[in-house]
C-alpha positions in Angstrom: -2.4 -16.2 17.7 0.9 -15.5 16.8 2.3 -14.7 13.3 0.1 -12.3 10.4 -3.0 -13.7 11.0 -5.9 -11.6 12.3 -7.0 -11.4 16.1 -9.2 -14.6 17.2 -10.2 -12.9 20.2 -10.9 -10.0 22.6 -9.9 -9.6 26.1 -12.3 -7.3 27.7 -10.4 -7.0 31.4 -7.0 -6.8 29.5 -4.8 -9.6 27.7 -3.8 -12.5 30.6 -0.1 -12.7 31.8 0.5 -16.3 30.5 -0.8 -15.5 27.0 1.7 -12.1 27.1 4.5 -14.6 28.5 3.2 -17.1 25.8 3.5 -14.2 22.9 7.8 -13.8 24.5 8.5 -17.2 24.7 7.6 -17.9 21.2 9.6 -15.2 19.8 12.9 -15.8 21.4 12.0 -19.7 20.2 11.6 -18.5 16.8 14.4 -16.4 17.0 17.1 -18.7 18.6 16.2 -21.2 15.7 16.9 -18.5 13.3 20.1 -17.7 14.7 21.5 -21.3 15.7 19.7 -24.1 13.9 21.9 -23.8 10.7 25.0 -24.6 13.5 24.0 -27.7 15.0 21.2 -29.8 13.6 20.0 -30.3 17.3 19.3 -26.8 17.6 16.4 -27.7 14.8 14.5 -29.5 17.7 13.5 -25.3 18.5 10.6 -26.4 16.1 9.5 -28.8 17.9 9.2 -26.1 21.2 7.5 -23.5 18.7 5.0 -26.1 18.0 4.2 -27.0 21.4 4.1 -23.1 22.8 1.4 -22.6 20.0 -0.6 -25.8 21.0 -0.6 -24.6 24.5 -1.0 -21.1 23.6 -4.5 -22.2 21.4 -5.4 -24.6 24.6 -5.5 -21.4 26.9 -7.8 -19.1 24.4 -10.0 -22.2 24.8 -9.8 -22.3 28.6 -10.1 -18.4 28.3 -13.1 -18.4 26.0 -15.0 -20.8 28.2 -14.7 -19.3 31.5 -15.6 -16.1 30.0 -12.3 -13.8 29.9 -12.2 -14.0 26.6 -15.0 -13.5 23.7 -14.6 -14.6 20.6 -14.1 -12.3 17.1 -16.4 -13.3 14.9 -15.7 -12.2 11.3 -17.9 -11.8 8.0 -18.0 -15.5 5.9 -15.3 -15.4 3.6 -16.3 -15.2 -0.4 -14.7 -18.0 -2.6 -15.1 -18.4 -6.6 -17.2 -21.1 -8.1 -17.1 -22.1 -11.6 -20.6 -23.8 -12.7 -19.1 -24.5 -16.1 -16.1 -25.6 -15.0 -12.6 -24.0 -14.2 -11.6 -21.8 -17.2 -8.1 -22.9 -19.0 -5.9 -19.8 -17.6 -6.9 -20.5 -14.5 -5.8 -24.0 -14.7 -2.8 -23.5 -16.4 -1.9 -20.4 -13.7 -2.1 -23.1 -11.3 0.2 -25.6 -12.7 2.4 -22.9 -13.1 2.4 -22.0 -9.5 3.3 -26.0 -8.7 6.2 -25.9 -11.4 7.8 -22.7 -10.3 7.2 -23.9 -6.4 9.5 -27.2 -7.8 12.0 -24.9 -9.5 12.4 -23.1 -6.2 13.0 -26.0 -4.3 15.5 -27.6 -6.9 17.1 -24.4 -7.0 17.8 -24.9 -3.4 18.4 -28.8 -3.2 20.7 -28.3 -6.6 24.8 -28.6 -6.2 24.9 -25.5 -8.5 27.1 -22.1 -7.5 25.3 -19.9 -4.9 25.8 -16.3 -7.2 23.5 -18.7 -10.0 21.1 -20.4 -7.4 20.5 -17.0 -5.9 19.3 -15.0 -8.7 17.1 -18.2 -9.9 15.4 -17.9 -6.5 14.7 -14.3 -6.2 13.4 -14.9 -10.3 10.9 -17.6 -9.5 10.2 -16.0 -5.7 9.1 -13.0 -8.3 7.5 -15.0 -10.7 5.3 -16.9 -7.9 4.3 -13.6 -7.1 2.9 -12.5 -10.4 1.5 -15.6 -11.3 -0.7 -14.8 -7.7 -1.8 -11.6 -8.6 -2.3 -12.6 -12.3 -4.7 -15.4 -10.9 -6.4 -13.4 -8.7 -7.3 -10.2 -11.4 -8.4 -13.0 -14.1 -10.7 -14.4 -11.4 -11.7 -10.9 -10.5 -12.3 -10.6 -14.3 -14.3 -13.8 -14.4 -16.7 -13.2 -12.3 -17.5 -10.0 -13.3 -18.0 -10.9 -16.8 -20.4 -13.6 -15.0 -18.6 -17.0 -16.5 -18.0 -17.6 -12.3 -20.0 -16.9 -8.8 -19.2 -16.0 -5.8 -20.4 -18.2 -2.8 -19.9 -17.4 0.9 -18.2 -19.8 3.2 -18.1 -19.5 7.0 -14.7 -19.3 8.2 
């Protein structure tokens, strides 16, 4: 799989070509729309490649899983938070916070305002998103270990 996202699976006898070839293709895709689709709006149709290199790159881990040149990674469930009594109010209100600032963002952008104002706006509520993550997940953290939530296992 392409992007951050951790391995999906193993290839004991070595990666195949047409995955490595899969890997290249996508990232000169990604790259030309990087460096041409703000010049011609046809360009954008790169996205439309990108998305069908993935969907065939994901149909040949599939054909590569089932004939047996490929095993699958199998990874511990993942832990989410569960609140019996309900979501607490930070929480809550960290989330609509998230959603406002996501809106900000995008009017900042969409906006006919000057670029030198837009700009620092941006990087503000980029930073803001941010903290407003990491604030969510230590009060969670907080949370459960003061035992108002639980932590449940879900397969991934």
């Amino acid at each position: 799989m392409h992007g951050s996202r951790r391995p999906t699976h193993k290839y004991p006898n070595g990666k195949p070509r047409a995955l490595v070839f899969i890997g290249i293709a996508y990232g000169v895709v990604c790259l030309l729309w990087v460096f041409f689709a703000g010049r011609h709006w046809w360009l954008a149709l790169l996205i439309i490649a990108a998305a069908g290199i993935a969907l065939f790159d994901s149909r040949l881990h599939e054909k590569y899983e089932q004939t047996g040149a490929a095993v699958r990674i199998v990874y511990p469930p993942r832990r989410d938070v569960s609140f019996p009594e309900g979501r607490p109010l930070p929480l809550r209100l960290l989330r609509i916070g998230f959603f406002v600032l996501a809106g900000v963002l995008i009017a900042l952008g969409l906006a006919p305002i000057p670029w030198s104002i837009a700009r620092i706006g941006m990087i503000t509520t980029v930073l803001s998103l941010v903290a407003v993550g990491l604030l969510h997940f230590f009060l969670e953290t907080m949370y459960v270990s003061r035992g108002n939530g639980v932590e449940i296992e879900r397969l991934n």
